[in-house]
DOSE-576441 format. One record per residue: residue in one letter; y, x, z of N, C-alpha, C, O, CB in turn; residue number from 1. Coordinates in Angstrom, 3 decimals, m for minus. Last residue first. Glycine has a CB too. Example, Ala and Ser with C-alpha at 12.3 -4.5 7.8 and 13.67 -1.06 7.14 Angstrom:
2
code:ny:nx:nz:cay:cax:caz:cy:cx:cz:oy:ox:oz:cby:cbx:cbz:pos
s:m2.250:12.850:7.080:m1.060:13.670:7.140:0.030:12.900:7.870:1.138:13.409:8.039:m0.598:14.084:5.725:2
a:m5.690:13.190:7.800:m4.500:12.300:7.800:m3.300:13.200:7.800:m3.319:14.236:8.465:m4.473:11.308:9.046:1
REM end
This chain:
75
code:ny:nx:nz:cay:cax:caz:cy:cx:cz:oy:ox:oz:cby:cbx:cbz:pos
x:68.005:227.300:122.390:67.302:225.977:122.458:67.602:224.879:122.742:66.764:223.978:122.696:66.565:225.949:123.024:75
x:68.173:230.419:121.576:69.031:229.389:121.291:68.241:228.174:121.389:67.682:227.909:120.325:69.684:229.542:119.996:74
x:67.794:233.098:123.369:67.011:231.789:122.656:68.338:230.627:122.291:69.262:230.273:123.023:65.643:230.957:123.991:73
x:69.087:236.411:123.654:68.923:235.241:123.819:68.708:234.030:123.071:69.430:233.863:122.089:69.573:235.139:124.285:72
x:68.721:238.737:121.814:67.569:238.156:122.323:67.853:236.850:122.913:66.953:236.023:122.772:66.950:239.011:123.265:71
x:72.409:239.733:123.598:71.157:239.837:122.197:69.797:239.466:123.055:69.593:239.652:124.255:70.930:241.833:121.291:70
x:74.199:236.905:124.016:73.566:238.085:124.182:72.643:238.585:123.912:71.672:237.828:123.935:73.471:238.295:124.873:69
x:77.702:237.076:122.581:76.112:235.737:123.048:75.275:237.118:123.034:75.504:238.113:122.347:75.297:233.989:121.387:68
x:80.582:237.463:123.992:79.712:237.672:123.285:78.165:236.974:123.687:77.719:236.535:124.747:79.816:239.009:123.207:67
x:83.738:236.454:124.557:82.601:235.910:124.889:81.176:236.047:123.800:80.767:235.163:123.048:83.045:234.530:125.123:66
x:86.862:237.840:125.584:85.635:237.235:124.838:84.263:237.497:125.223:83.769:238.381:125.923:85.657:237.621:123.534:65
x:90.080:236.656:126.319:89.031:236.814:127.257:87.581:236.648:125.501:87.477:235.725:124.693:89.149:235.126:128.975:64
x:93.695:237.375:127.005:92.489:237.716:126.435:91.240:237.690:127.086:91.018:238.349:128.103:92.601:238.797:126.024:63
x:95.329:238.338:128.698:95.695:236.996:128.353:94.437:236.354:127.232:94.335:235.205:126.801:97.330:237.072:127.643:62
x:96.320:240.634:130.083:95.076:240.720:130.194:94.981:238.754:129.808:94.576:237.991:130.685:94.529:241.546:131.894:61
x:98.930:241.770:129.209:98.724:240.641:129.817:97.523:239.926:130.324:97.593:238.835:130.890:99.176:240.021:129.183:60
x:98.575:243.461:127.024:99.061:244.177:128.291:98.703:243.020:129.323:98.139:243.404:130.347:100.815:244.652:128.274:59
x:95.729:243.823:125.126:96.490:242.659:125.477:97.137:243.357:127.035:96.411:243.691:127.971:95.374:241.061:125.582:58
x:93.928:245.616:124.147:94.932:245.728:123.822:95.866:244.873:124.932:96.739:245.499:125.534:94.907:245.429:122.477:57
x:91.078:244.338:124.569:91.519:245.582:124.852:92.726:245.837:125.280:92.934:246.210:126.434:91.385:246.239:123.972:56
x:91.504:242.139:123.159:91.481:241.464:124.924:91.830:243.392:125.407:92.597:243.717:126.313:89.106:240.405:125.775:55
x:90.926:243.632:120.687:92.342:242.342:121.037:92.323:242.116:122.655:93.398:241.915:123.220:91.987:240.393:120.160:54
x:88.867:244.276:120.810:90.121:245.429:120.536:91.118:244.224:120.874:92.182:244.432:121.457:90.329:246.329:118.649:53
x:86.310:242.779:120.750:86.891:243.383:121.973:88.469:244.051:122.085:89.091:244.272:123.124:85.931:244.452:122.277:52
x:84.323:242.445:118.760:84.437:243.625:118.814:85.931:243.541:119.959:86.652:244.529:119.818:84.484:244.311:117.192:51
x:83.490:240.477:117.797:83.519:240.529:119.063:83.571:241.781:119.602:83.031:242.171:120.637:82.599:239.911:119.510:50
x:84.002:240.281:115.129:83.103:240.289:115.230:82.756:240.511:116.379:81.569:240.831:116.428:82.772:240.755:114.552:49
x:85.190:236.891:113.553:84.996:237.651:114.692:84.113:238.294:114.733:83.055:237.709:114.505:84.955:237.153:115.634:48
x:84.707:235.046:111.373:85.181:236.432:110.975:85.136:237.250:112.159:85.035:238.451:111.911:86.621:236.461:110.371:47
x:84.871:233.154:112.562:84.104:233.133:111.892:83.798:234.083:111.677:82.592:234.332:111.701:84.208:232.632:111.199:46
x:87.734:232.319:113.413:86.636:232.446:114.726:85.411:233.225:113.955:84.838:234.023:114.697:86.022:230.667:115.481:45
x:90.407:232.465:112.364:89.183:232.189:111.427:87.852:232.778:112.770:87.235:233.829:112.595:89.313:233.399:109.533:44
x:92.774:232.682:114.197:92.707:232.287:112.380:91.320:231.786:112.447:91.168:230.574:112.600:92.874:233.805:111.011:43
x:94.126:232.655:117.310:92.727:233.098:116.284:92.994:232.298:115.380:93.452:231.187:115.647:91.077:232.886:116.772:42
x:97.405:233.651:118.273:95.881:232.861:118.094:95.010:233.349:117.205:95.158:234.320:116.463:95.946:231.449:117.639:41
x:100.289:234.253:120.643:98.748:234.927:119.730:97.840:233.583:119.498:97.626:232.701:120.330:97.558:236.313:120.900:40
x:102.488:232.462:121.390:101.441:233.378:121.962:100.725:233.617:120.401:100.850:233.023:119.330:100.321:232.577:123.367:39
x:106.150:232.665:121.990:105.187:232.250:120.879:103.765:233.195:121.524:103.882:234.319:122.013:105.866:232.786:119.026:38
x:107.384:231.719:125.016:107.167:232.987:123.741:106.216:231.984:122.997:105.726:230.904:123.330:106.262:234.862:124.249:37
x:108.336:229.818:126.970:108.852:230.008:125.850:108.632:230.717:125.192:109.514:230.834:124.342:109.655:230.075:125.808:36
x:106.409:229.031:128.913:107.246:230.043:129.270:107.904:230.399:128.194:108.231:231.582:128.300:106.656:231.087:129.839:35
x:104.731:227.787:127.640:105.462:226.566:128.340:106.328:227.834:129.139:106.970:227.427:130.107:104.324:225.200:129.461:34
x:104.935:228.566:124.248:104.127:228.345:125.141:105.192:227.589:126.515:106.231:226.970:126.282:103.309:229.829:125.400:33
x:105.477:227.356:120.960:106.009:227.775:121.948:105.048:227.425:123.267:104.495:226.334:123.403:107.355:227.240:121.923:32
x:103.903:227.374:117.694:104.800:226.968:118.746:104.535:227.870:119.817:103.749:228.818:119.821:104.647:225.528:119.173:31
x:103.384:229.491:115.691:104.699:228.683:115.249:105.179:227.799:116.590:106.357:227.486:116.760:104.328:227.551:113.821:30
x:101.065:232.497:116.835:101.538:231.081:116.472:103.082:230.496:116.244:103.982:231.197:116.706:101.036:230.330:117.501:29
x:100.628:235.297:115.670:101.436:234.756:116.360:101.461:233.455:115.992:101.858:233.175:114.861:102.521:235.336:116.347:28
x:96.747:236.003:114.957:98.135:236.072:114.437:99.323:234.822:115.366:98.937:233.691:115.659:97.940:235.676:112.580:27
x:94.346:237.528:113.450:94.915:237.003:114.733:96.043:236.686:113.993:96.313:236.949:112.821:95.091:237.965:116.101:26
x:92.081:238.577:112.076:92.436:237.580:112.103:92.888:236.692:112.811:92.453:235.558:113.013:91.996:237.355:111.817:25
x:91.559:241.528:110.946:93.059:240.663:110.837:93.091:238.997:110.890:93.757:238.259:110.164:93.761:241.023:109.305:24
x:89.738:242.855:111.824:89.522:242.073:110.980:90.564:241.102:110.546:90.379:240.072:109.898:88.558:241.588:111.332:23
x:90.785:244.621:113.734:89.967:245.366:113.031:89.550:244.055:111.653:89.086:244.467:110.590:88.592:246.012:114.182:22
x:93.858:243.951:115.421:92.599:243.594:114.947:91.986:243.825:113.779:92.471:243.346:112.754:92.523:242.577:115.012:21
x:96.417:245.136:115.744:95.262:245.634:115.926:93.798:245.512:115.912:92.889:246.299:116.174:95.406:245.818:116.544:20
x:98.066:242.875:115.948:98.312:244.260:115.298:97.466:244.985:114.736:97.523:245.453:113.598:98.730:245.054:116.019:19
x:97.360:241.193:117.515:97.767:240.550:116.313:97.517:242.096:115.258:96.947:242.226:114.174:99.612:239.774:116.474:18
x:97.443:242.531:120.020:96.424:242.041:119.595:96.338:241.680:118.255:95.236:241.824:117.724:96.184:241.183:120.267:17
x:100.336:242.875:119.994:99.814:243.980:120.346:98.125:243.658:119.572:97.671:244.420:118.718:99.999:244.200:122.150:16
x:102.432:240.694:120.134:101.526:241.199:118.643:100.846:242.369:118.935:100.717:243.063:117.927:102.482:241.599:117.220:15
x:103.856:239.459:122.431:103.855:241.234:121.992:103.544:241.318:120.147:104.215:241.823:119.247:102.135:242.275:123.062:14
x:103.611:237.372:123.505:103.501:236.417:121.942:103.819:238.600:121.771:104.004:238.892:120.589:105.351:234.394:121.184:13
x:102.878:237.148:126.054:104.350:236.744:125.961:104.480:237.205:124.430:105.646:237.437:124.110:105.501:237.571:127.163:12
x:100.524:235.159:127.481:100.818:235.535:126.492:102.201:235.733:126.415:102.916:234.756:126.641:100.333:234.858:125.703:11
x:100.189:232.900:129.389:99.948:233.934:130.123:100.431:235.252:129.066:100.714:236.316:129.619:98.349:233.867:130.636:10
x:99.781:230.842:128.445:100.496:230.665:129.306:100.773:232.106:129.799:101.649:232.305:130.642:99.977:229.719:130.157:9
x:97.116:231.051:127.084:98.227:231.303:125.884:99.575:231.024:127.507:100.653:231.182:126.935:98.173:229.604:123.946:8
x:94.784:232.986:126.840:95.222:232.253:128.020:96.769:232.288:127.815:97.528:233.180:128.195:94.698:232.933:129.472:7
x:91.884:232.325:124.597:93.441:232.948:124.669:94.258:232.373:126.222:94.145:231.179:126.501:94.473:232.239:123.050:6
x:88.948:233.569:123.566:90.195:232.273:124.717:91.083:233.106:124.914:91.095:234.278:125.290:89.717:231.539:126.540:5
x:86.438:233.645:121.160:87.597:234.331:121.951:88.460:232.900:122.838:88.462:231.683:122.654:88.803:235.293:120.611:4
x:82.873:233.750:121.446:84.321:232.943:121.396:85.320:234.100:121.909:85.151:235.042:122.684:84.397:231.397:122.536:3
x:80.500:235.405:118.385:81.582:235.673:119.716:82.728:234.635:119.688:83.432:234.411:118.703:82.378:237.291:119.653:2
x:77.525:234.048:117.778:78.895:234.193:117.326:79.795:234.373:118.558:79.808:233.625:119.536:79.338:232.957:116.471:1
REM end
C-alpha cells in the first residue's frame, strides 16, 4: 500500500493536489499550518493508488510518496 507525507509547513493549502487526484481523496484541511494556510490532506490512505499526480502537481514540492516495491517480502 502506497504512504503519502505531506510536509504540511511547507504547503500553502493551492488545491493543486486536491484538484487533481485521480481518486479524489485529498482535500484542504480545517486547520491552519504554522505559516497560516490551510494545507492539503489525505482522506482515505486506502484508496491510494500511488499513482504520484499529487506530489506531481504540488508547486511546493510539499509532497512525498512512498510506493512498496514489487516482489518485496513482507516479513
Amino acid at each position: 500500500m502506497p504512504t503519502v507525507k505531506f510536509e504540511e509547513t511547507r504547503c500553502k493549502g493551492c488545491g493543486l493536489c486536491v484538484h487533481f487526484c485521480p481518486q479524489k481523496i485529498l482535500r484542504i484541511s480545517g486547520r491552519l499550518n504554522p505559516k497560516g494556510f490551510f494545507p492539503a490532506e489525505l482522506v482515505d490512505e486506502t484508496k491510494c493508488t500511488g499513482c504520484m499526480t499529487c506530489a506531481r502537481m504540488c508547486p511546493d514540492i510539499a509532497i512525498e510518496v512512498y510506493r512498496e516495491k514489487k516482489g518485496a517480502s513482507r516479513g
